[in-house]
VOVEX-996070 format. One line per field, with one value per residue (C-alpha): residue number from 1; x, y, z. Coordinates in steps of 0.5 Angstrom, whole numbers. Layout:
N
n <- c(NUM;...) .
xx <- c(X;...) .
yy <- c(Y;...) .
zz <- c(Z;...) .
***
This chain:
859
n <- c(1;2;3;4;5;6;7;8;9;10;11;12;13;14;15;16;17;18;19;20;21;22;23;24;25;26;27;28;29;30;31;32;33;34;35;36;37;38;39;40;41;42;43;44;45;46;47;48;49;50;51;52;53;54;55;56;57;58;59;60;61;62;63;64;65;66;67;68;69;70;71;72;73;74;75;76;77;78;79;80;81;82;83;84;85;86;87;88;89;90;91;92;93;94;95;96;97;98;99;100;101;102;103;104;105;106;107;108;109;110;111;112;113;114;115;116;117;118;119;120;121;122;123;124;125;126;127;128;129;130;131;132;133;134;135;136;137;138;139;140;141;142;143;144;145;146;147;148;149;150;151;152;153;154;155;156;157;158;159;160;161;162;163;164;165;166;167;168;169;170;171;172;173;174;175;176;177;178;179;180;181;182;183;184;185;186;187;188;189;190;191;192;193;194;195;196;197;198;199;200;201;202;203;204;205;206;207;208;209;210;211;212;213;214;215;216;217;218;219;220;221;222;223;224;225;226;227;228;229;230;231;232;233;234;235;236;237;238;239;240;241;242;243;244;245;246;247;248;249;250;251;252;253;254;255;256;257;258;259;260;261;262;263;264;265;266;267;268;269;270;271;272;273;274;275;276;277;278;279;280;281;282;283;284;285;286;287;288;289;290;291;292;293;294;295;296;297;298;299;300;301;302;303;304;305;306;307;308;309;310;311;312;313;314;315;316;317;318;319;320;321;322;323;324;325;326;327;328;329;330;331;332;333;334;335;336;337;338;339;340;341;342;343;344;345;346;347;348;349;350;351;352;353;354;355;356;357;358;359;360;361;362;363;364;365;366;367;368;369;370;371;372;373;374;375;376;377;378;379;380;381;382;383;384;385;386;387;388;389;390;391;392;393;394;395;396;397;398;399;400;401;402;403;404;405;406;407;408;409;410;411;412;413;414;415;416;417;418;419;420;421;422;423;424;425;426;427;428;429;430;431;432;433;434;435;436;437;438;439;440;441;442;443;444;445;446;447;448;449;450;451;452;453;454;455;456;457;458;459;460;461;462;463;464;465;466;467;468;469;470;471;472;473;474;475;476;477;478;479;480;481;482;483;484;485;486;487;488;489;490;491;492;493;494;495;496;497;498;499;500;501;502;503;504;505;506;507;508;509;510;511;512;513;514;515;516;517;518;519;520;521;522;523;524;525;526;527;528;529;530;531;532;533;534;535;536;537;538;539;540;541;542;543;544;545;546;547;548;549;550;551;552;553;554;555;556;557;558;559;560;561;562;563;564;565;566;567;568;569;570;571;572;573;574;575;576;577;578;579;580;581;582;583;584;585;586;587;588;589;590;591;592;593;594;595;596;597;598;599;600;601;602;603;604;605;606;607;608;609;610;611;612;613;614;615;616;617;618;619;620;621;622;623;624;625;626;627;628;629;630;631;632;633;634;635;636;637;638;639;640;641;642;643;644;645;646;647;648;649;650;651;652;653;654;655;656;657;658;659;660;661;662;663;664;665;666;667;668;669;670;671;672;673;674;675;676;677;678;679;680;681;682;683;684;685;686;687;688;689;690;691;692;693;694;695;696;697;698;699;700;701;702;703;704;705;706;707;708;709;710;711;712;713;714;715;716;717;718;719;720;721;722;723;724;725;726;727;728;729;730;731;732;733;734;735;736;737;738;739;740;741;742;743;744;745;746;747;748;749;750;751;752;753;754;755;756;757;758;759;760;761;762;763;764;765;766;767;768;769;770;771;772;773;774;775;776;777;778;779;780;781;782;783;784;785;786;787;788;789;790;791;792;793;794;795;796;797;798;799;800;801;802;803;804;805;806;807;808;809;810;811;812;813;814;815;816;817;818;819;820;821;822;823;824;825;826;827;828;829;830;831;832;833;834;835;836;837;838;839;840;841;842;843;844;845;846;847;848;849;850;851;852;853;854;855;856;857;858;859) .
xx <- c(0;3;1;2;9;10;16;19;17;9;10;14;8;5;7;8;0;-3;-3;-5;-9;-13;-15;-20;-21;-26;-25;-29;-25;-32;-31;-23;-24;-26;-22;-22;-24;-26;-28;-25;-28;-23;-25;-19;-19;-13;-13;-11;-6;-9;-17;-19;-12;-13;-9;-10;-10;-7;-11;-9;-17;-21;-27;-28;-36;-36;-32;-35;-30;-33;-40;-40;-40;-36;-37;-31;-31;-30;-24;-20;-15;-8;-8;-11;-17;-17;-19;-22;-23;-20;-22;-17;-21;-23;-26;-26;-29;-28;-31;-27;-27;-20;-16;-13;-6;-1;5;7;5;-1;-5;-3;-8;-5;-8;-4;-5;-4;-11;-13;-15;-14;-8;-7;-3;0;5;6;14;15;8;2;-2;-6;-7;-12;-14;-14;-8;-2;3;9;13;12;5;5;-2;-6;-10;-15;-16;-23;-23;-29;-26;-29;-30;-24;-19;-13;-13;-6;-5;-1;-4;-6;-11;-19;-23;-27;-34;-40;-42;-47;-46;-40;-36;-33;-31;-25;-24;-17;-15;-11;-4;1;3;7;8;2;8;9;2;-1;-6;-5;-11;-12;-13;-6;-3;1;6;7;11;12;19;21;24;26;21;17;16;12;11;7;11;7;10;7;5;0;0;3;9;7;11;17;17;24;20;23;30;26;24;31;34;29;29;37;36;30;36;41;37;34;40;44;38;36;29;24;20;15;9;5;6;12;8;13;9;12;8;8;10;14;19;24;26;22;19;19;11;10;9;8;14;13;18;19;17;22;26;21;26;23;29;36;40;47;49;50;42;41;46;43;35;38;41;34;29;34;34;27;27;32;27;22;27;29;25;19;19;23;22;25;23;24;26;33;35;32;39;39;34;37;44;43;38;44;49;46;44;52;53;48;50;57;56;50;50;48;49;50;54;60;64;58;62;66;60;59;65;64;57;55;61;62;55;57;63;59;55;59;63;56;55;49;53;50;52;50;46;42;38;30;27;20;17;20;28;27;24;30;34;34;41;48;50;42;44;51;56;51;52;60;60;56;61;68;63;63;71;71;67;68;62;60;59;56;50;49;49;43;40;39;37;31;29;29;25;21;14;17;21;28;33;41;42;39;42;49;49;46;53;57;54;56;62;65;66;66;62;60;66;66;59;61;66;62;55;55;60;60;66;70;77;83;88;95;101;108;113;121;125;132;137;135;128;126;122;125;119;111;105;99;96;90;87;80;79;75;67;65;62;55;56;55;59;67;71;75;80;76;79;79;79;83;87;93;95;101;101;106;107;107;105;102;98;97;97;97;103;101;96;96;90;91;87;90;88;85;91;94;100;99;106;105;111;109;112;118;123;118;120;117;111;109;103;101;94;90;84;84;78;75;73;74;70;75;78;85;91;95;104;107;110;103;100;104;104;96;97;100;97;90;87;92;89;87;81;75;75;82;82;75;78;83;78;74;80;83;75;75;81;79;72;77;81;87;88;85;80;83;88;82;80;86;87;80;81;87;85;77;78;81;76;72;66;61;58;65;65;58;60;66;62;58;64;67;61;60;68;67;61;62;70;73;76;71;75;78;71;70;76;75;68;72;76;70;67;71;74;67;64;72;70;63;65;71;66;64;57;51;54;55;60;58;50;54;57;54;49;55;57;49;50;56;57;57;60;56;59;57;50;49;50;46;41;43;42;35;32;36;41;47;48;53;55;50;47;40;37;31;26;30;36;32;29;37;39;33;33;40;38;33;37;42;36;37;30;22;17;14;20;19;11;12;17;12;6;11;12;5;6;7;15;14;10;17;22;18;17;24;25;21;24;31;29;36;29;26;20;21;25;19;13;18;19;11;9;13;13;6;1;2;-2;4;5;11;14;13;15;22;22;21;26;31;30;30;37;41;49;50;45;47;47;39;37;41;34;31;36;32;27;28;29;23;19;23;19;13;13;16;10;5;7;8;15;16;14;17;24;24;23;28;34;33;31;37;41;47;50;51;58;60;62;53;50;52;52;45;44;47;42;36;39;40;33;28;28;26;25;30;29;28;35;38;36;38;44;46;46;50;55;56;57;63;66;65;68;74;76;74;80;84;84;86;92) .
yy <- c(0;7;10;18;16;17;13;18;12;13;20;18;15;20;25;21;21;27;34;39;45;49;48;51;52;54;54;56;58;61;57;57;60;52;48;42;41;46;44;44;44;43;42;40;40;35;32;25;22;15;15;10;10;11;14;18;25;26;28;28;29;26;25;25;27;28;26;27;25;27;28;21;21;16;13;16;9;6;10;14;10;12;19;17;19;12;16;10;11;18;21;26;32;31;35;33;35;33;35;34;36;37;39;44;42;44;42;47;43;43;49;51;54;57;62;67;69;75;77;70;70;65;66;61;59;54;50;45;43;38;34;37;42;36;37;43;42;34;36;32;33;33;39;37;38;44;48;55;55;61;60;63;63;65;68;71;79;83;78;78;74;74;68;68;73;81;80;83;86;81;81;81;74;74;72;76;72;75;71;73;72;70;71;65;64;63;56;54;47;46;47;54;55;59;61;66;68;72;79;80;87;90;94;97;99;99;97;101;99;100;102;104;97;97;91;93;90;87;85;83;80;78;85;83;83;90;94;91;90;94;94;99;96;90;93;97;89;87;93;92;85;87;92;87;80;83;86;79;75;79;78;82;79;74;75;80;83;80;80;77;74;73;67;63;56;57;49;53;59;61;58;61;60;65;73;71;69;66;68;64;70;70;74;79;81;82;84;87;82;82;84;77;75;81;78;72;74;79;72;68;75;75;66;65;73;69;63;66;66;59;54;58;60;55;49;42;35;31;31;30;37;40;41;45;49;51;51;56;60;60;62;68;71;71;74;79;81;82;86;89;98;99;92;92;85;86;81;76;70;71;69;63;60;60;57;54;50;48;45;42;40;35;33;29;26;22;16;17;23;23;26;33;31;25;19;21;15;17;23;20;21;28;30;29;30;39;38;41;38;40;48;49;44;45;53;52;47;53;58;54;52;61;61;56;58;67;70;73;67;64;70;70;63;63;68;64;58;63;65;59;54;60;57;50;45;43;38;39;38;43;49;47;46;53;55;50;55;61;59;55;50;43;42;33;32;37;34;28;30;34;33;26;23;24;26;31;32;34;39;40;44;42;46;46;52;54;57;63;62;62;57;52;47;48;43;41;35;32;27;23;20;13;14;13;7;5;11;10;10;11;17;21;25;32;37;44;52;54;60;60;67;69;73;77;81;88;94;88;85;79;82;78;80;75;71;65;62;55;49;43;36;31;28;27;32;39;43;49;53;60;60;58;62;66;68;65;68;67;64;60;59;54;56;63;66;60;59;52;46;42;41;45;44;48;46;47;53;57;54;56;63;62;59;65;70;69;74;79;77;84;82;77;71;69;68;66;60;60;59;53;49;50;47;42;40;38;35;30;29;31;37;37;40;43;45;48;52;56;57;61;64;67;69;70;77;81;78;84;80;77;73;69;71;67;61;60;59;55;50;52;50;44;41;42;39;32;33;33;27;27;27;34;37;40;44;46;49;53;55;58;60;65;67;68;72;76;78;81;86;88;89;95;98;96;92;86;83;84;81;75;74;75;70;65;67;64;58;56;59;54;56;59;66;66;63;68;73;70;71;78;80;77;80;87;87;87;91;90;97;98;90;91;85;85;79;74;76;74;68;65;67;63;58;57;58;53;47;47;47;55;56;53;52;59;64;61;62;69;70;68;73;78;76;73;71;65;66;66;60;57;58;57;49;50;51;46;40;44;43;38;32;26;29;34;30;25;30;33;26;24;31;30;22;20;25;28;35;40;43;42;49;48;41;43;47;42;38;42;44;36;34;38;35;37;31;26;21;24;23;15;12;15;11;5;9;12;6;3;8;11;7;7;15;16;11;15;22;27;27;35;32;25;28;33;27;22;26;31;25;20;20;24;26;19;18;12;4;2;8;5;-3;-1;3;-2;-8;-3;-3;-9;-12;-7;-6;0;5;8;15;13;9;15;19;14;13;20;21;15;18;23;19;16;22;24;18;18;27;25;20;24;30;25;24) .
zz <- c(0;-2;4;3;-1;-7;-12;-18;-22;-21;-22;-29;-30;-29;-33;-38;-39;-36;-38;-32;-35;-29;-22;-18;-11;-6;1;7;13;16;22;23;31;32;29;26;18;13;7;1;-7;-12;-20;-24;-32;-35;-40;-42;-48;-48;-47;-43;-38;-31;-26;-19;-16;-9;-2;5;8;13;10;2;0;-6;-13;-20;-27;-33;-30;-27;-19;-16;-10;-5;-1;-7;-10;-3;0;2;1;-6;-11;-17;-23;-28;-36;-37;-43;-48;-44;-37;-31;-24;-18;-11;-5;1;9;10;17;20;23;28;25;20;14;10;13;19;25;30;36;39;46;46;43;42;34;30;24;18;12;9;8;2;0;-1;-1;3;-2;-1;5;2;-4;-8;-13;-18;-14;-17;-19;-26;-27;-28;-28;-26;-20;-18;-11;-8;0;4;12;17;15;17;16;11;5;2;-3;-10;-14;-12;-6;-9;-6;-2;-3;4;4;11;18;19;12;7;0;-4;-11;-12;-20;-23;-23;-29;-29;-24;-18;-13;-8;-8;-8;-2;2;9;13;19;22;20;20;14;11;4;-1;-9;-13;-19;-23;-31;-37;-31;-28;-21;-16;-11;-4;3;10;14;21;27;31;38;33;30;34;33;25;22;14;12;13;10;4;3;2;-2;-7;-7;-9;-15;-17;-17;-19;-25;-28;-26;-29;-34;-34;-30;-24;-26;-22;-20;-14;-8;0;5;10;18;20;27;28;22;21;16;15;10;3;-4;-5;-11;-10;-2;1;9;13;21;25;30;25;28;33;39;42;42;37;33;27;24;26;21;16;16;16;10;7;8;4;-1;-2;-3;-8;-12;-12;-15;-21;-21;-17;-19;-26;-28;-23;-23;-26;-21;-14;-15;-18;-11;-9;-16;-14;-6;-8;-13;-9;-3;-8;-10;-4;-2;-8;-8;-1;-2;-9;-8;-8;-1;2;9;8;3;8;6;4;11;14;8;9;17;17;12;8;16;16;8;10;17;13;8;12;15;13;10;5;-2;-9;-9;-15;-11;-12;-11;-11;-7;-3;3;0;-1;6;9;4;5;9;8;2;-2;1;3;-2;-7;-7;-5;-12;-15;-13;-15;-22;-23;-22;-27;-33;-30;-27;-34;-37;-32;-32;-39;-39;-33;-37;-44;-39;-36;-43;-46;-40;-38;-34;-36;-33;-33;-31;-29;-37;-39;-34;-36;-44;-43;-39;-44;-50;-46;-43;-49;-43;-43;-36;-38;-34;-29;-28;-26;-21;-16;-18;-19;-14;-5;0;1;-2;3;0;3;1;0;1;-1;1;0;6;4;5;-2;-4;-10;-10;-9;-10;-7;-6;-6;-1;-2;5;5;5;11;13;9;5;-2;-8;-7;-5;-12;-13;-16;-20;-16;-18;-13;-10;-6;-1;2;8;11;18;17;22;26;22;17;10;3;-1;-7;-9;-15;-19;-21;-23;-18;-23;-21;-18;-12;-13;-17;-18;-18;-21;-20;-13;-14;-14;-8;-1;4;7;15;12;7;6;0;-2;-1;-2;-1;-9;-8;-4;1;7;8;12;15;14;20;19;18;23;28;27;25;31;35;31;28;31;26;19;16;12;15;11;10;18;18;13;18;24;20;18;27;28;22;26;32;29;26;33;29;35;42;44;50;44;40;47;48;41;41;48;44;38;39;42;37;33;30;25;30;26;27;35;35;30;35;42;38;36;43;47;43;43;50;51;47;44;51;55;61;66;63;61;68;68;61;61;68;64;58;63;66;60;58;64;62;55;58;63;58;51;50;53;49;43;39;43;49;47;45;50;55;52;51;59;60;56;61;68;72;80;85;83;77;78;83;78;73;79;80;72;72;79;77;83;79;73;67;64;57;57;57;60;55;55;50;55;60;58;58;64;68;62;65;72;72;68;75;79;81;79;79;77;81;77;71;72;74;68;64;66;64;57;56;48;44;44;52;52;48;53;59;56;55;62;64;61;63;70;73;77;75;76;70;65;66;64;59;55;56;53;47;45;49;49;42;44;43;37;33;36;43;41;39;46;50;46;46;55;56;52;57;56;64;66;62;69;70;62;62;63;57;52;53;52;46;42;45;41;35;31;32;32;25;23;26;27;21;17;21;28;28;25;30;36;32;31;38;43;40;46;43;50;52;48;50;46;50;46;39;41;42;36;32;36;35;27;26;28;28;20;18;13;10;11;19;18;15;21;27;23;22;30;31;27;32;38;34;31;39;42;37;39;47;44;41;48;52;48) .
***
């Protein structure tokens, strides 16, 4: 039986018969306030290239009550199973109606229905990548079967009604209704397509662009948010990215208008759905936050604008091309960042090499790593196939892609392909013959290397100097380590567009003095002749610039001074390379944990980005936390927390630096000095100079207070009758499940794996406060546990709910030989599906990776 599944074969089939021309479809909200169904009318026109042929629509719905083909109703008894409606004796031209009660949600698929406390209306919108329109309206669904939808939606009266076209003007429908007539769309996939509702309020502007184009432009929010909401820092970026897409892409914006819409209880960061982007609405900063979250919220406005281009005008055939259209929508976000007229961010790719080529790089070294270009089989393969390798190697592939062909030849490559697949879809082939008519390049085998093979290369410099420090040979070898085990597929030697940068001291500082561009084969060694003959530098560093995907090591020589010096790098991104390689390094045991601390403390201080300050707590809290010999980690995290409450007080008043750190400070103070301070900042008896202790700060500090048992159920009540929202709600389950007692870990886990009442945010709350890696001793029982329900909740929960509880409950923080043998029993005897596999596995690998640093520390 398919269940909700569906194979790449059966979609194949699919569209091998079908043409898809229009859909039509009425849904009546009337009664959203209540909750559970709302009705859903469809009417389909396809037509059928083999009359007499059969095939199926898809439908997620509790009920079915009416579907008439061609004028003949069908007994929904007889054809709804399976999320499936049999469609027996097509004709060349068919119509198809389908009368269905579907479901509100709670998880942030389908359409999600969410009441805010704050003034307890009710606030709506869908949610349908990869497969859940059919959780609203009976569709094709496959990106494939393109086709235009007119949506006509009756709500409440005074609500908002945004969908893919320009809202009309609703029509009074009685009984406090309104209906809105939605005007059909142009052809595109039934997963962009959308629908938010609700007493949403909004702000508007207009894009104008050349020959006197007009794009009318909305954000909006639920208003509890209002007084928060930066649109006008928010139109500056989307205006800037109009400019710089449309001049790039060299066709004008296809839709008619471009709202963004922070929605609540969002799962992603947001979703390209056409001319009405949803956005996560904690990017509606409700408090003081560094720059880097503006930087990545930037990055995300401008991710999901590119896709309106390539995702939504030209979409995939398939599945397996998702990486395609993810990497190309992160590549150019950075690139617009960084090049943009006006762009906060011209350091853009800084922050992609410390962030996301990082999270590429762990991810291609599990065992469930893949090609870029991945096998799709079903619908289940791509649910958890939105990874590091879809986004980040896929976009660093991309980047390497653009130094290979030149960055001209690559956009008018890009233009040509929009032109000639405008409103169509594509596969990979047709993108890159478009770039090997532009570029005169023959990309077939560069194809093979990076899209169709899995793993990472590692480079290494060679270097041969004379006893006058001039440099009489210089190479660059190239490694394949082994993939890991139960990967597919073997680890290959790539070819790699690369530069290689010689830093000097000068005035204290770590300056390039000469760089060179090369192409190292796909070989082990590269000669690389143009330095001969070339002094010595301080610093010799592959990959500069970060054109390239790989892992880089540093020779003997550079790493001491990087060592001693990181700190001295004049421009952002070489240290931050520098940073990335120091991490990777330690992630694969060849430097110490504690090695990795004291390289931090040394170096983070002078370090001005803030987006690598916050990477580097991050990886700071995390080595110590799983990399560290236990019976060395205490004294570690001693040692970070002192630095941390050191670097805090020295911060200057009210920036950056100083949030960050004091959140990084919250996240590891641990004596009874500094919990009292904690204490002392949240009751208002101590006082840091300019940190304002606003409500998420505030929140980090009782989170912590709570998890080591310095605060209850009475303060975490009272804090959350200050801050009486959705976002309170969160952080007090946070709280909560945080709490160091039986008592607490048990109700914790209970509200998440037995009773199935939260919703996915508190959800994932509740998770995060239960998982806390100072009580590995009380959470002990629970891996047992774990592997007692694992299975049955990824049969019986939704694909976002049970991920969340999978991957978040594994018992990561018991590194230990035990963990695995149990994973492996689980493995080898509970025969599950891959995509649960995959999950499981991947968390295993983690524990290994750990146990092998704890290793290597303790060396």
């Amino acid at each position: 039986m398919p269940g909700t599944n569906l194979t790449r074969e059966e979609a194949r089939t699919r569209a091998e018969l079908l043409h898809v021309d229009a859909y039509e479809i009425e849904l009546d909200l009337g009664s959203a306030a209540e909750g559970g169904t709302f009705r859903s009318t469809t009417v389909v026109r396809f037509g059928a290239r083999e009359a007499g042929a059969s095939s199926f629509i898809d439908l997620v719905a509790p009920q079915v009550r009416e579907v008439v083909l061609n004028g003949e109703p069908l007994e929904p008894a007889q054809v709804f199973a399976d999320s499936r409606i049999a469609l027996p004796n097509l004709r060349e031209q068919n119509e198809l109606r389908v009368v269905a009660d579907c479901a509100y949600s709670s998880t942030g698929e389908g359409l999600h229905r969410f009441v805010d406390p704050v003034d307890q209306q009710t606030y709506l919108y869908t949610q349908f990548e990869v497969p859940d329109a059919r959780r609203v309206f009976a569709a094709f669904e496959q990106p494939d079967l393109k086709a235009t939808f007119q949506f006509t939606v009756t709500a409440p009266e005074g609500w908002r009604v945004v969908s893919n076209e320009v809202s009309p003007e609703p029509e009074k429908a009685g009984q406090g209704l309104e209906v809105h007539r939605f005007a059909a769309t142009p052809r595109i996939s039934t997963y962009i397509t959308a629908l938010i509702a609700g007493p949403y309020v909004g702000v508007f502007d207009e894009y104008q662009g050349e020959g006197g184009q007009r794009v009318p432009l909305g954000i909006f929010c639920r208003p509890s948010l209002a007084e928060y909401l930066d649109a006008e820092a928010l139109f500056e970026v989307t205006k800037q990215a109009f400019d710089y897409f449309q001049r790039k892409f060299d066709f004008a914006y296809p839709f008619s208008k471009y709202d963004q819409l922070f929605v609540p209880e969002f799962n992603a960061g947001a979703m390209e759905n056409a001319g009405a982007v949803t956005i996560r609405d904690q990017y509606v900063f409700r408090s003081k936050v560094t720059d880097a979250a503006y930087e990545v919220r930037a990055e995300t406005v401008l991710h999901e604008l590119a896709h309106m281009w390539f995702g939504d005008l030209v979409t995939m055939e398939w599945w397996n091309d998702l990486w395609l259209n993810e990497s190309f929508a992160t590549f150019t976000s950075i690139i617009c960042q960084s090049e943009a007229p006006g762009s906060r961010w011209p350091h853009a790719w800084t922050t992609f090499a410390n962030q996301m080529k990082t999270w590429a790089y762990r991810q291609d070294q599990l065992p469930s790593t893949h090609p870029i270009m991945a096998e799709i089989n079903d619908l289940e393969d791509v649910q958890v196939n939105f990874d590091g390798i879809t986004y980040a190697k896929g976009a660093s592939v991309l980047k390497q892609l653009v130094a290979y062909v030149g960055k001209d030849e690559f956009f008018k490559g890009v233009q040509a392909y929009f032109k000639r697949h405008a409103w169509g879809n594509t596969r990979l082939s047709d993108l890159l013959g478009a770039l090997e008519e532009t570029s005169g390049r023959d990309l077939k085998a560069w194809s093979k290397a990076w899209l169709e093979t899995a793993g990472i290369n590692v480079l290494r410099p060679e270097i041969e100097t004379g006893e006058d420090g001039v440099i009489t040979r210089f190479a660059v070898r190239q490694e394949a380590p082994a993939l890991p085990a139960g990967a597919k597929g073997e680890a290959v030697l790539r070819p790699h567009r690369i530069a290689v940068g010689l830093y000097e001291v000068q005035d204290g500082r770590l300056e390039r003095v000469e760089r060179v561009e090369l192409d190292v084969e796909a070989a082990e060694l590269t000669e690389v002749p143009q330095l001969v003959g070339v002094r010595r530098p301080a610093v010799v560093l592959l990959n500069d610039d970060d054109l390239s995907y790989a892992k880089v090591r540093l020779d003997a020589e550079s790493l001491a001074v990087v060592t001693e010096r990181i700190g001295d790098f004049a421009q952002s991104l070489p240290r931050a390379l520098c940073w990335a390689a120091a991490w990777d390094m330690t992630r694969d045991g060849e430097m110490r944990t504690r090695d990795y601390l004291e390289l931090v403390l040394r170096g983070v201080g002078s370090e001005s980005d803030i987006g690598v300050v916050q990477s580097l707590q991050r990886q700071v809290g995390l080595a110590l936390a799983l990399y560290a010999d236990p019976e060395w980690r205490e004294t570690g995290l001693r040692r970070y927390a002192d630095a941390a409450l050191e670097h805090l007080r020295r911060a200057p008043g009210g920036g950056d630096h100083q949030l960050a750190w004091a959140r990084a400070f919250a996240s590891v103070a641990r004596t009874d000095a500094q919990l009292d301070l904690l204490q002392g900042l949240l009751d208002g008896t101590e006082v840091i100079e300019g940190l304002a202790v606003d409500t998420e700060l505030r929140w980090s500090l009782l989170e912590r207070l709570a998890a080591t048992g310095r605060a209850d159920e009475p303060e975490i009540a009272a804090e959350l009758k200050r801050d009486a929202t959705a976002a309170g709600e969160r952080h007090a389950a946070t709280c909560r499940a945080a709490r160091p007692t039986a008592e607490a870990k048990a109700e914790a886990w209970a509200s998440v794996v037995t009773e199935e009442k939260l919703s996915n945010t508190v959800q994932e709350a509740v998770i995060g406060g239960f998982v806390q890696t100072d009580q590995r001793e009380l959470l002990a029982p629970y891996t047992e546990k774990y592997f007692a329900s694992v299975k049955r909740i990824f049969e019986e929960r939704t694909h976002e709910m049970g991920q969340q509880i999978i991957v978040g409950l594994y018992p990561s923080v018991q590194v230990s030989q035990e963990t695995l043998d149990a994973t492996d029993a689980w493995l080898n005897e509970a025969d599950p599906a891959p995509a649960l596999r995959r999950m499981v596995v991947e968390s295993r690998a983690g524990v290994e990776r750990a146990l092998k640093a704890q290793a290597a520390d303790r060396g």
